[in-house]
C-alpha positions in Angstrom: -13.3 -3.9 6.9 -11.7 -6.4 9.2 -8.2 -7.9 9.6 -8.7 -12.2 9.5 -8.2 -13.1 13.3 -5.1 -14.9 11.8 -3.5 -12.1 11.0 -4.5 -9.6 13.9 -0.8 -10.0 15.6 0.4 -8.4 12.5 -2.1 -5.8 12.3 -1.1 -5.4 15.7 3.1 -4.6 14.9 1.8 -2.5 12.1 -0.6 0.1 14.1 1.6 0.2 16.9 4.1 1.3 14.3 1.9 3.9 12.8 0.8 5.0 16.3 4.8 5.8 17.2 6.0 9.5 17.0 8.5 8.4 14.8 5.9 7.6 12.1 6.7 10.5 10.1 2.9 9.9 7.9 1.2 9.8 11.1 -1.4 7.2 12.5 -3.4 8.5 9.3 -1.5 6.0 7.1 -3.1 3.1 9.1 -6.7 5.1 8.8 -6.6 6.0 5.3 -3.9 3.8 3.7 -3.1 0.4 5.2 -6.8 -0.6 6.0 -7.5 0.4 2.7 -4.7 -1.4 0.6 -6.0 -4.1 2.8 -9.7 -4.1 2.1 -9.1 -3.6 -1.6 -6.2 -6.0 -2.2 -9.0 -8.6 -0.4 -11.6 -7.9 -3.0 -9.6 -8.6 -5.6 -7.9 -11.5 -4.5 -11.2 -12.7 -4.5 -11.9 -11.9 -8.3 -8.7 -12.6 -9.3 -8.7 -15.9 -7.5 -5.5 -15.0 -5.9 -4.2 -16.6 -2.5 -6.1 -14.1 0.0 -3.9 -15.0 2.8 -0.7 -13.4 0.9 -2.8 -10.3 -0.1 -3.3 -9.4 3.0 -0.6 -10.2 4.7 1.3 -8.7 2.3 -0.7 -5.3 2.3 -0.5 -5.2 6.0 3.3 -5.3 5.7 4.2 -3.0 1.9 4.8 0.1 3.8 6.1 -1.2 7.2 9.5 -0.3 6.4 8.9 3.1 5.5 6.5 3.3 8.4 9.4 2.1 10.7 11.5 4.2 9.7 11.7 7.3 7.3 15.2 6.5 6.3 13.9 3.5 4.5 11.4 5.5 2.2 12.7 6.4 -0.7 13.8 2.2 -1.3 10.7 0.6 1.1 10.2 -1.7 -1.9 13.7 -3.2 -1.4 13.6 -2.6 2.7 10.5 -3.9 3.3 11.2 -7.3 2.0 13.5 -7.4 4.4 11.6 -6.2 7.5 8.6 -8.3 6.2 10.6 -11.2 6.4 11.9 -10.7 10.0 8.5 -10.2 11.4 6.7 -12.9 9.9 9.7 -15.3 11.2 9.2 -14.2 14.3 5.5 -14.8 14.4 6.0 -18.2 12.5 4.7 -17.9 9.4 5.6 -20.7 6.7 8.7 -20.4 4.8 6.6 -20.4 1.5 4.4 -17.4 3.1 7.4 -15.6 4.1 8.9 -15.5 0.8 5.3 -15.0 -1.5 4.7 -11.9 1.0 8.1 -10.6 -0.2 7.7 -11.3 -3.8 3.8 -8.8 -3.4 6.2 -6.1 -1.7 9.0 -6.0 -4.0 7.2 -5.0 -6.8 4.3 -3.4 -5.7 5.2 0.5 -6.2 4.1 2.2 -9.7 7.5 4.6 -9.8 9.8 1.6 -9.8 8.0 -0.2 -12.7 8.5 -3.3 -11.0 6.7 -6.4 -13.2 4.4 -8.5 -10.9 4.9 -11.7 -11.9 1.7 -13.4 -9.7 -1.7 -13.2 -9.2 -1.4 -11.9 -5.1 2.0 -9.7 -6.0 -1.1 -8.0 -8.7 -3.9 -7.7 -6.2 -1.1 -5.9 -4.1 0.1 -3.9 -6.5 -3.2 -2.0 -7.2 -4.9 -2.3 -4.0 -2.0 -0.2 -3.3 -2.8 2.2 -6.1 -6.8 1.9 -5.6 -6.4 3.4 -2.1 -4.3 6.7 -3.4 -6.8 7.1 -5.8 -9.5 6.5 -3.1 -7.9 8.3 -0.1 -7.3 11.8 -2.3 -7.6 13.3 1.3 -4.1 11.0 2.5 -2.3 12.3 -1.0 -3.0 15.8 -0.3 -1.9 15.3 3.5 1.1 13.7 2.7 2.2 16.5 -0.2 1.3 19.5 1.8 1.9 18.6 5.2 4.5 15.9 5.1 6.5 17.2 1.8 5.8 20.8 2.3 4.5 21.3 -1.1 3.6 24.5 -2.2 -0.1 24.6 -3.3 1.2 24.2 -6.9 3.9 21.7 -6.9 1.8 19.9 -4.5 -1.0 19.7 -7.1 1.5 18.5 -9.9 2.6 15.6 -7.5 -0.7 14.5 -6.5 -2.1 14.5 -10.2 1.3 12.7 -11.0 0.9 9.9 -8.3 -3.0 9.2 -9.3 -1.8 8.6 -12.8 0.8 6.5 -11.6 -1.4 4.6 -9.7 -3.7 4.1 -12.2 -1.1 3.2 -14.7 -0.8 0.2 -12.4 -4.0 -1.1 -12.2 -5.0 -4.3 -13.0 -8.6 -4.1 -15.3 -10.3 -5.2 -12.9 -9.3 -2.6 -10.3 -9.9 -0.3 -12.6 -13.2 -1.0 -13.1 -14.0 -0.7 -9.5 -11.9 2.4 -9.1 -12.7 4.8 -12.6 -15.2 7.2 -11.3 -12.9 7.8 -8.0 -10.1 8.7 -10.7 -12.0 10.9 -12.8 -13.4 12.4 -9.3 -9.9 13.0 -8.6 -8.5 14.9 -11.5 -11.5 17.2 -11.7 -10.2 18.4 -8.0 -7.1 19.0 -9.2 -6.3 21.7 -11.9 
């Protein structure tokens, strides 16, 4: 997978963000999320006929905030707007860009039931989802090492989060994702 030449500056900001000691996830996000979200949330702009531009951009940038800075977690929906907005100002993006990017971040996590209400802010939305259910390894990381899970309540948020995710799921990104779900849940008891 590979970021459009159009958008490497912002691929840039983001792994240099994921590379920083203060990047509580680790540079693993960028390996095993981010690239993914971004790969995925391509294909299905494609079948969706959704603006492809805004996927990505927009998948580059859904967990900046967070990635930024831990603080901003438990609301990077609402924070990441924000920081989205800011960096694709200062690298001149179009005001119409700007503000379709935000509208794919706002609503893009399952927990918050968020409604996306277009065709990129859905592509988004479960290329966001297809990569947890894709990257079990980066859910497991981020319960057991990041939250400290113990082996059981670690288990009980993992399953919970791949149901989420494919709750949100558009039908065609479940289609493309069902034996990685079903994979999924065997591992876990």
């Amino acid at each position: 997978m590979t970021i459009s030449p159009r958008h490497a500056a912002l691929a840039e900001v983001v792994e240099k963000a994921c590379q920083a000691e203060s990047n509580v996830f680790g540079y693993g996000i960028w390996t095993h999320h981010m690239l993914s979200v971004v790969e995925y949330g391509k294909r299905l702009a494609a079948i969706l006929d959704a603006d492809a531009d805004i996927v990505e951009i927009a998948a580059l940038l859904h967990d900046y905030a967070s990635i930024k800075d831990q603080a901003m977690y438990e609301d990077h929906h609402l924070h990441g707007p924000r920081e989205a907005e800011l960096l694709l100002q200062e690298h001149g993006y179009p005001r119409a860009t700007i503000l379709a990017v935000k509208e794919c971040i706002v609503s893009h996590r399952a927990s918050m039931g968020a409604k996306q209400r277009t065709k990129e802010a859905i592509c988004l939305a479960s290329a966001d989802a297809m990569a947890h259910i894709a990257q079990l390894p980066s859910l497991l990381y981020l319960a057991y090492v990041q939250h400290q899970m113990t082996i059981d309540e670690g288990s009980k948020w993992v399953r919970e989060k791949l149901q989420r995710s494919w709750n949100k799921l558009c039908p065609e990104a479940r289609e493309i994702v069902q034996e990685q779900y079903q994979s999924a849940l065997n591992v876990l008891p």
